[in-house]
MARKOLRO-176899 format. One record per residue: x, y, z of N, C-alpha, C in turn; residue number from 1. Coordinates in steps of 0.02 Angstrom, whole numbers, always signed. Atoms other than C-alpha are relative to their C-alpha. Layout:
# MARKOLRO-176899
nx,ny,nz,cax,cay,caz,cx,cy,cz,resi
X,Y,Z,X,Y,Z,X,Y,Z,NUM
...
# end
This chain:
# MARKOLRO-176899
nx,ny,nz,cax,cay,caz,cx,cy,cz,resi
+39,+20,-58,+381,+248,+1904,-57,+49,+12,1
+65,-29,+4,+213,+307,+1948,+22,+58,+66,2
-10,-46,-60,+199,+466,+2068,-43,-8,+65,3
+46,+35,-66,+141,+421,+2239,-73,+53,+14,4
+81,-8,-12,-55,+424,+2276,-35,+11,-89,5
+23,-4,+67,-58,+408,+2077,-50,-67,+4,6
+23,+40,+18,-156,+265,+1996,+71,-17,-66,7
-72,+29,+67,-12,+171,+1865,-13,+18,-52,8
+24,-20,+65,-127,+219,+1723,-25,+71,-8,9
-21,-79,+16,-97,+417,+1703,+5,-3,-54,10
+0,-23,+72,-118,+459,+1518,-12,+58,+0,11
-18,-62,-2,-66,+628,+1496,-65,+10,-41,12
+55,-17,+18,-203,+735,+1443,+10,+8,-93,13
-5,+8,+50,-132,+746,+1262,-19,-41,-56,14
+8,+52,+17,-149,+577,+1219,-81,-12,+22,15
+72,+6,+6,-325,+590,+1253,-35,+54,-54,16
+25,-54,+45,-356,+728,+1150,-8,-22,-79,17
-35,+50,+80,-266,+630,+1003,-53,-57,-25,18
+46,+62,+16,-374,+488,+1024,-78,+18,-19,19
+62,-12,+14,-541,+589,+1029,-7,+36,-96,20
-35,-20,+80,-458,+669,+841,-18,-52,-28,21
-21,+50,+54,-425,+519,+789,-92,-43,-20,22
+68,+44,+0,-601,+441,+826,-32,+40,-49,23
+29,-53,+49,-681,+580,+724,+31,-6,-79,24
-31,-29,+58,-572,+575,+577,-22,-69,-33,25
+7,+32,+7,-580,+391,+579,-89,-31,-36,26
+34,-6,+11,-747,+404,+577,-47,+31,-54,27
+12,-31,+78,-784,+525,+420,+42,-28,-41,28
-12,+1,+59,-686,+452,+315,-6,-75,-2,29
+32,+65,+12,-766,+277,+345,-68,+6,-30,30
+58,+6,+15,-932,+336,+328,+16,+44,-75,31
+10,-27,+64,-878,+436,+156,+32,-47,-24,32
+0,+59,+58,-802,+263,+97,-48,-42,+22,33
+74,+65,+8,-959,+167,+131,-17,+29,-39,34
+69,-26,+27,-1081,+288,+60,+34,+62,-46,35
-14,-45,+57,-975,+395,-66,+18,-54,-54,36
-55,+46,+73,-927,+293,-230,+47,+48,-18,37
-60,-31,+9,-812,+416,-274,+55,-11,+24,38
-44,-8,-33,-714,+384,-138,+57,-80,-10,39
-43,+50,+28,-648,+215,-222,-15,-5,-77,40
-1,+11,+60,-679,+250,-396,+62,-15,-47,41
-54,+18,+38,-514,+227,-446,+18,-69,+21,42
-27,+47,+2,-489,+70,-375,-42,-69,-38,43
+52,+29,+25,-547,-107,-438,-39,-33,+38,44
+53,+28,-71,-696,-204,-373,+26,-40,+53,45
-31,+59,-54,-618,-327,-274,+34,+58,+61,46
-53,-27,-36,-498,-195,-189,-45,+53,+38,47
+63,-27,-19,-650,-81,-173,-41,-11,+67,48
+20,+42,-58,-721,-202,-84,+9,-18,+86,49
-29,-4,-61,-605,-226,+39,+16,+47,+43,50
+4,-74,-45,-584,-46,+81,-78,+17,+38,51
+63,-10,-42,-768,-41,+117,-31,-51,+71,52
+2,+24,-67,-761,-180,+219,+41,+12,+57,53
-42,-15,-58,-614,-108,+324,-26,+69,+43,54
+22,-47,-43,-709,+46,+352,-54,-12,+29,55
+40,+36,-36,-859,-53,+403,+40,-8,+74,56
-36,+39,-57,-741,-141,+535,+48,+78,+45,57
-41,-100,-31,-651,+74,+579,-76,+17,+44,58
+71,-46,-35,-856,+115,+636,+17,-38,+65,59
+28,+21,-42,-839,-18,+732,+78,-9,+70,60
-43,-12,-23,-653,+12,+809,-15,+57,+48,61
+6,-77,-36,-707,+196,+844,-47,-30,+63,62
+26,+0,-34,-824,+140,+948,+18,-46,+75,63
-52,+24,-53,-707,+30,+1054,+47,+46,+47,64
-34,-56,-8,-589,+153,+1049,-34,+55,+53,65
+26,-35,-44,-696,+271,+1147,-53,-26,+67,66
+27,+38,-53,-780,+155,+1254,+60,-5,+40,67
-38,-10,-58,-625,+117,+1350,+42,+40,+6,68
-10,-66,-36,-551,+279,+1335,-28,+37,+44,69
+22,-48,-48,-674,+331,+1454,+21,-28,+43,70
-43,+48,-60,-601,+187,+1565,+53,+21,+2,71
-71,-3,-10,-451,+233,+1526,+8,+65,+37,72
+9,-52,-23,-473,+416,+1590,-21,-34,+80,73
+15,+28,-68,-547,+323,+1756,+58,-47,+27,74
-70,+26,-26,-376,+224,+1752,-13,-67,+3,75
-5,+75,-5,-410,+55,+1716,+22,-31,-42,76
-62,+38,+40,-283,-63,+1670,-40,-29,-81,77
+39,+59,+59,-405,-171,+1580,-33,+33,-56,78
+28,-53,+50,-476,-24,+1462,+53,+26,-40,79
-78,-29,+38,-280,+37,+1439,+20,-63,-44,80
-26,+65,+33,-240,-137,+1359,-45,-13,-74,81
+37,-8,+44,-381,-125,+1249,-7,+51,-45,82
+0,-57,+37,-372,+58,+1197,+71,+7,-52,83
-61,+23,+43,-170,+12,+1146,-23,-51,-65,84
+24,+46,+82,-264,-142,+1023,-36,+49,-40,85
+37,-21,+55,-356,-20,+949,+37,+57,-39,86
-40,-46,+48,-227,+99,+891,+55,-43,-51,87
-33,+74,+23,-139,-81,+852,-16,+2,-81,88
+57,+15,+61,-291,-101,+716,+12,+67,-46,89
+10,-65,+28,-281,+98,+676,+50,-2,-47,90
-40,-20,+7,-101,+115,+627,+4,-69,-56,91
-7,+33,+74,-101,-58,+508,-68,+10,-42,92
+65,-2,+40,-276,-20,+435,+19,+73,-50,93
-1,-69,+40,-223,+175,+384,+83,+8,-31,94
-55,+10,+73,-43,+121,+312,-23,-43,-53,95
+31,+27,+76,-148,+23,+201,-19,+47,-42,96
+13,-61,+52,-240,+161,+154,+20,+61,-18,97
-37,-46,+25,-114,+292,+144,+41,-32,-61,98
-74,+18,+37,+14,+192,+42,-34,-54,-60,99
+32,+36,+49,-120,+66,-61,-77,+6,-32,100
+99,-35,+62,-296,+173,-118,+63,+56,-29,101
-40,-44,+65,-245,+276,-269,-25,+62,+53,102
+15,-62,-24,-235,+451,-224,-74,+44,-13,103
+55,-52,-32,-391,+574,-176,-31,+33,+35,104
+16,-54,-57,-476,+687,-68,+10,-4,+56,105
-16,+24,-61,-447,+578,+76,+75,-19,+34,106
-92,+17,+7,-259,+567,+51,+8,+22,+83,107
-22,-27,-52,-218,+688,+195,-28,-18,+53,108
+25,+31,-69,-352,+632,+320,+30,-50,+4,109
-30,+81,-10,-269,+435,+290,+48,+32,+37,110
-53,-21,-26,-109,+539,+335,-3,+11,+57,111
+27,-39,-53,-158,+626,+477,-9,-41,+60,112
+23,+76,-2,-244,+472,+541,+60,-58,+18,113
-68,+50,+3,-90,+365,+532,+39,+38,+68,114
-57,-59,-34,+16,+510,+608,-15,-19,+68,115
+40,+1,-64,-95,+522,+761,+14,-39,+34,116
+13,+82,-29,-126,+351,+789,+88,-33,+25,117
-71,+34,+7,+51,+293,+778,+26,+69,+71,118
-27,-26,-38,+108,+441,+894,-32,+14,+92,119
+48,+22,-38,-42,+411,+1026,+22,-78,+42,120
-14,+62,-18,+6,+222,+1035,+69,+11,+49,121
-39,-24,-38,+176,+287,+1076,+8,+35,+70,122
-12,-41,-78,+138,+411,+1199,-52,-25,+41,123
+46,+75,-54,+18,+274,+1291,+46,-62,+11,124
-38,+42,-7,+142,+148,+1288,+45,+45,+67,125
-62,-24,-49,+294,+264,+1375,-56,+28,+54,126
+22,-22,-67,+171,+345,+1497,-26,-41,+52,127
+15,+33,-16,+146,+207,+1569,+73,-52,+60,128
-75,+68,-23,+286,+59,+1709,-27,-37,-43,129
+28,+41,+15,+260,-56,+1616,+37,-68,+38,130
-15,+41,-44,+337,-179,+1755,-48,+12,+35,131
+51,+3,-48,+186,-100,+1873,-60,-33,-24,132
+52,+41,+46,+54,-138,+1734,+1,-63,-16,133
-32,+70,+4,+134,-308,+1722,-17,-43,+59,134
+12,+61,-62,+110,-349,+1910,-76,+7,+17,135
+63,+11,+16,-79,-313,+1883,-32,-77,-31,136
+31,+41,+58,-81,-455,+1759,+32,-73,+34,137
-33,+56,-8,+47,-575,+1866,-51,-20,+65,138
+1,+78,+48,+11,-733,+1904,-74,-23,-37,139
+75,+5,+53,-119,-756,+1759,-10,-55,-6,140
+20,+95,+32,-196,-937,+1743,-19,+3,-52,141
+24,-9,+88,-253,-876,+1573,+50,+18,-51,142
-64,-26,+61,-86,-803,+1516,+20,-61,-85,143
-34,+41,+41,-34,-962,+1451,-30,-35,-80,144
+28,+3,+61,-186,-993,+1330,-1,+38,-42,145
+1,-58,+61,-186,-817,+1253,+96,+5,-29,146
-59,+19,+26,+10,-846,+1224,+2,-50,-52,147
+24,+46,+59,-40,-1002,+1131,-53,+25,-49,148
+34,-9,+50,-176,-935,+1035,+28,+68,-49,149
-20,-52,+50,-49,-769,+972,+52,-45,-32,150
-42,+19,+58,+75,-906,+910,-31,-54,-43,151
+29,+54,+42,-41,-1013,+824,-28,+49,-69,152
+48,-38,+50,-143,-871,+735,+110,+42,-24,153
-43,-34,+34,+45,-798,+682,+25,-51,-40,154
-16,+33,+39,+118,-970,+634,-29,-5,-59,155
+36,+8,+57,-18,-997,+546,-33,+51,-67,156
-14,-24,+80,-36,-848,+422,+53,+5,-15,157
-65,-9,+34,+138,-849,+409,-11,-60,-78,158
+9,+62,+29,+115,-1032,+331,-45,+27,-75,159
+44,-12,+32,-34,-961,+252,+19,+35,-75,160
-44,-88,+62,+41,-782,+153,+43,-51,-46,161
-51,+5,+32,+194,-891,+109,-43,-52,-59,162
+30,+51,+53,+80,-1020,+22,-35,+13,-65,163
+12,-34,+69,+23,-892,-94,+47,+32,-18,164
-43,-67,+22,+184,-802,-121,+58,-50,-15,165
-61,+48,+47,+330,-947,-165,-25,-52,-38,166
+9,+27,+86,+247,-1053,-296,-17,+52,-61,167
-16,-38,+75,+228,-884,-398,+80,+37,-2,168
-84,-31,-9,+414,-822,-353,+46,-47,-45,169
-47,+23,+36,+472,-982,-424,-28,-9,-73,170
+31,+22,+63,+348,-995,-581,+15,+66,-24,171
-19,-65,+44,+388,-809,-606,-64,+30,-13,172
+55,-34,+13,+196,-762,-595,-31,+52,+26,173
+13,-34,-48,+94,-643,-533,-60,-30,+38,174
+65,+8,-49,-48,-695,-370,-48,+44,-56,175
+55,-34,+31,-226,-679,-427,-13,+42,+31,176
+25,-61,-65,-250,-572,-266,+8,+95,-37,177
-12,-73,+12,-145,-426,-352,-34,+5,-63,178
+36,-16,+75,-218,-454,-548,-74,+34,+24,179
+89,-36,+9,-405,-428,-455,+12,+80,+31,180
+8,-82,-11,-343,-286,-356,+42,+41,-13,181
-23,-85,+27,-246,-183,-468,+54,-1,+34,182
-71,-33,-35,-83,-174,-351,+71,-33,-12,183
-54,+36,+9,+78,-204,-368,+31,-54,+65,184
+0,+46,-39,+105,-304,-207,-64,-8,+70,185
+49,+8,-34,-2,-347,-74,+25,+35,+95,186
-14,-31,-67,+22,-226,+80,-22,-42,+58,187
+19,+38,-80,-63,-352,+212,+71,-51,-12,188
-64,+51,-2,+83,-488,+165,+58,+30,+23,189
-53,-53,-6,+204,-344,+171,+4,-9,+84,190
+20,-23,-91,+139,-284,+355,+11,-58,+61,191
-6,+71,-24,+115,-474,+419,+48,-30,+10,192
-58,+42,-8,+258,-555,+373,+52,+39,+28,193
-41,-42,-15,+380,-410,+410,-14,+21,+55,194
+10,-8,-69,+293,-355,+577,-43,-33,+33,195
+56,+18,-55,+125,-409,+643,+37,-81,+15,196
-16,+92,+7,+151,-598,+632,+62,-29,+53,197
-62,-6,-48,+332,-606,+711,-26,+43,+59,198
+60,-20,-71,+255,-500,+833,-17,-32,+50,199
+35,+49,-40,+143,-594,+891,+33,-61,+29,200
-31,+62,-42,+264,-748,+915,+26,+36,+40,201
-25,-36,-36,+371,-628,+993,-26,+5,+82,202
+58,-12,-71,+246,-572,+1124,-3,-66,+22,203
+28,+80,-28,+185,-766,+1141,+36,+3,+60,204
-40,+38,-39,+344,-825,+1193,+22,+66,+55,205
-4,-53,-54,+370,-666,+1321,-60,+0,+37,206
+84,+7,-33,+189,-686,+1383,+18,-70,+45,207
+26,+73,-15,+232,-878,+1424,+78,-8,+60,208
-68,-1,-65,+413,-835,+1520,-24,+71,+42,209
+11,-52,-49,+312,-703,+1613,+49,+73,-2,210
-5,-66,+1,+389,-537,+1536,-36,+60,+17,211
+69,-50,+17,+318,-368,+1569,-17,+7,-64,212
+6,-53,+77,+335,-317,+1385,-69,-57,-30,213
+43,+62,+33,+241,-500,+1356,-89,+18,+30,214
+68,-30,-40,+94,-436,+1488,-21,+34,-43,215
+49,-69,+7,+79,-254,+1406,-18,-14,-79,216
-15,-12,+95,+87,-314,+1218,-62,-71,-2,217
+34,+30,+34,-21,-468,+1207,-89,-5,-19,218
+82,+9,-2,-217,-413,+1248,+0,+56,-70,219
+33,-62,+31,-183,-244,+1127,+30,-60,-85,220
-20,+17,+56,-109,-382,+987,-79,-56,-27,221
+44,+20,-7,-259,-494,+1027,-59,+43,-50,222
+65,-50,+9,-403,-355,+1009,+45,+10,-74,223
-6,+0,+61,-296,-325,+842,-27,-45,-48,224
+21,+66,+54,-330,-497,+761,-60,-14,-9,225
+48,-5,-14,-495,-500,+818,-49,+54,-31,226
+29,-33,+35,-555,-341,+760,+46,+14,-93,227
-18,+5,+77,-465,-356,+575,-30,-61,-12,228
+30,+82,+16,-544,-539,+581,-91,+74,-10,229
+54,-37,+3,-696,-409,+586,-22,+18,-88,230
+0,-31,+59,-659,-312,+438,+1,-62,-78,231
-13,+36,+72,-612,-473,+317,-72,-39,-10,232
+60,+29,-11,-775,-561,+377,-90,+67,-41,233
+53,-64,+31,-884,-390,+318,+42,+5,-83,234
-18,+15,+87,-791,-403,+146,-15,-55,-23,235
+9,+57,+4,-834,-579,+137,-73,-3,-31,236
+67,+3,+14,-1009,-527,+152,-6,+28,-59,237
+4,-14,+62,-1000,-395,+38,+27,-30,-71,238
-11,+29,+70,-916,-500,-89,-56,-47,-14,239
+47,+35,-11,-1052,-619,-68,-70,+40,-18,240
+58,-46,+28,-1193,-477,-107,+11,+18,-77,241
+7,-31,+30,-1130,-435,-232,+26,-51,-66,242
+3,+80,+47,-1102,-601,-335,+80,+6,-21,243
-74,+13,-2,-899,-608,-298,+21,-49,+8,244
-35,+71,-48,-792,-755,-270,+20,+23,+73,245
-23,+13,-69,-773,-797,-84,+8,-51,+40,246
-4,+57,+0,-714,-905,+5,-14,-28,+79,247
+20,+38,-40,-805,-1007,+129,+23,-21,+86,248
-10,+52,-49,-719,-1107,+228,+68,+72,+31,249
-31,-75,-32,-579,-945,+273,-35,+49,+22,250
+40,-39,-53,-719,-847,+332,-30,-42,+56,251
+20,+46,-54,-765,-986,+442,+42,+8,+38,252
-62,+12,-42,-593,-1003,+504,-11,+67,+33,253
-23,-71,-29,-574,-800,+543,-67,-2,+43,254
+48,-8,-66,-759,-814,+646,+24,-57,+52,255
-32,+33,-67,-662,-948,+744,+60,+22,+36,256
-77,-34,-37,-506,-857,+767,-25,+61,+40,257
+32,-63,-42,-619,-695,+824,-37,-40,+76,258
+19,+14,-54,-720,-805,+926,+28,-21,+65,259
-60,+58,-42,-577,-920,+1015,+41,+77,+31,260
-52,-45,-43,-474,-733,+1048,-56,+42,+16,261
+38,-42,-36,-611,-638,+1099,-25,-35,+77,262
+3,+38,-59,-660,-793,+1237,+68,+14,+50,263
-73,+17,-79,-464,-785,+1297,+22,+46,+8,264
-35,-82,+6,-448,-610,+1276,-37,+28,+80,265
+28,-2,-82,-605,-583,+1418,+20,-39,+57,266
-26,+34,-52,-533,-722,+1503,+59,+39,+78,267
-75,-24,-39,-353,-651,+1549,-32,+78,+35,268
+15,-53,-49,-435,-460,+1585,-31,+7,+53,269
+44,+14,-39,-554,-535,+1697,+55,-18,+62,270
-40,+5,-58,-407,-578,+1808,+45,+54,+32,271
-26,-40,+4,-331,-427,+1805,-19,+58,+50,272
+12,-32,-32,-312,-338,+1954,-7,+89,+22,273
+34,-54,+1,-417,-159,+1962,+25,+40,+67,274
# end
């Protein structure tokens, strides 16, 4: 419970410290995989690719990230909900790249990075009621669309992942995804199917029977999908510059899934009592 003549959103001064780290770190070692080749020379183009478009889509996290950390320091709910999606984005973007770029100079910052992020999210989550932050958000006339739009966008890559992953399980093959990029499995299917995805229904259906946990969990899962719909859309391009296969009509879809949760994402904070 909050301490009287507090504001509900108290974030210990630690967890600010963490986050201004993390923005920095995040930040050099995006701009030395844009503009170093070295810094993916071991991997192949396709996979390349996609790392440069995820650090494209990290410039543009950091800068979220510290935009409503300064809200969040002023104590507003609606900045705390947003600054949690962006450590959302942090923590699956840098177990990619700790555990799926070949090893090099950047090893330990990915580490570091991860560490942070993941222990930041944590200590922003518990410092927090999250039953008081909850009655900020109750009764939402918007709840019920952004509940529908986290179990549609989960059903549906579930549907999606599995549709590339059991007709080669039973033919015994391997996905073209891993032959172009060099890996032995595909860490977003991994991450997705095993957490984000379930997740997200998770949250839905707690968002739609009016949980707190459903309140504090669905704008920072939101601003997740939304800004990784970022990052696949800037690989898209660059595959597209650079005379790659890409594919069309799935980057269409992900600027409708960014656009459709970014509309119901402002919706619900807009009700959200300050």
């Amino acid at each position: 419970m909050k301490k009287s003549g507090l504001s509900i959103i108290e974030i210990p001064r630690i967890w600010i410290l963490t986050s201004v780290f993390v923005a920095l770190l995040v930040t050099i070692t995006s701009l030395l995989g844009i503009l170093l080749k070295e810094t993916y020379s071991r991997e192949t183009m396709a996979w390349a690719i996609q790392a440069i478009g995820q650090d494209y889509a990290n410039l543009a996290v950091v800068a979220l990230l510290l935009i409503s950390l300064y809200f969040v320091i002023r104590h507003s709910v609606r900045a705390y909900l947003v600054w949690l999606g962006a450590f959302v984005y942090l923590i699956y973007a840098f177990v990619i790249y700790a555990f799926a770029v070949h090893f090099q100079f950047l090893f330990l910052a990915y580490v570091v990075t991860l560490g942070l992020s993941a222990y930041t999210l944590i200590g922003g989550l518990t410092a927090v009621d999250k039953d008081e932050v909850a009655g900020k958000m109750m009764p939402s006339k918007k709840s019920k669309w952004l509940s529908a739009f986290l179990t549609v966008v989960g059903i549906l890559f579930i549907f999606l992942w599995l549709s590339e992953i059991i007709p080669h399980l039973f033919s015994g093959t391997i996905p073209k995804t891993l032959t172009d990029t060099g890996l032995w499995t595909n860490p977003v299917h991994v991450l997705d199917l095993a957490v984000l995805l379930p997740g997200m229904i998770i949250v839905s259906v707690m968002l739609r029977r009016k949980k707190a946990v459903g309140y504090l969990l669905a704008v920072p899962l939101a601003i997740f999908t939304i800004t990784m719909g970022l990052g696949i859309v800037v690989m898209f391009a660059l595959s597209a510059l650079k005379g790659m296969p890409y594919s069309l009509p799935a980057g269409l879809l992900i600027v409708i899934i960014m656009a459709s949760g970014s509309y119901l994402t402002i919706q619900f904070l807009k009700e959200i009592k300050e």
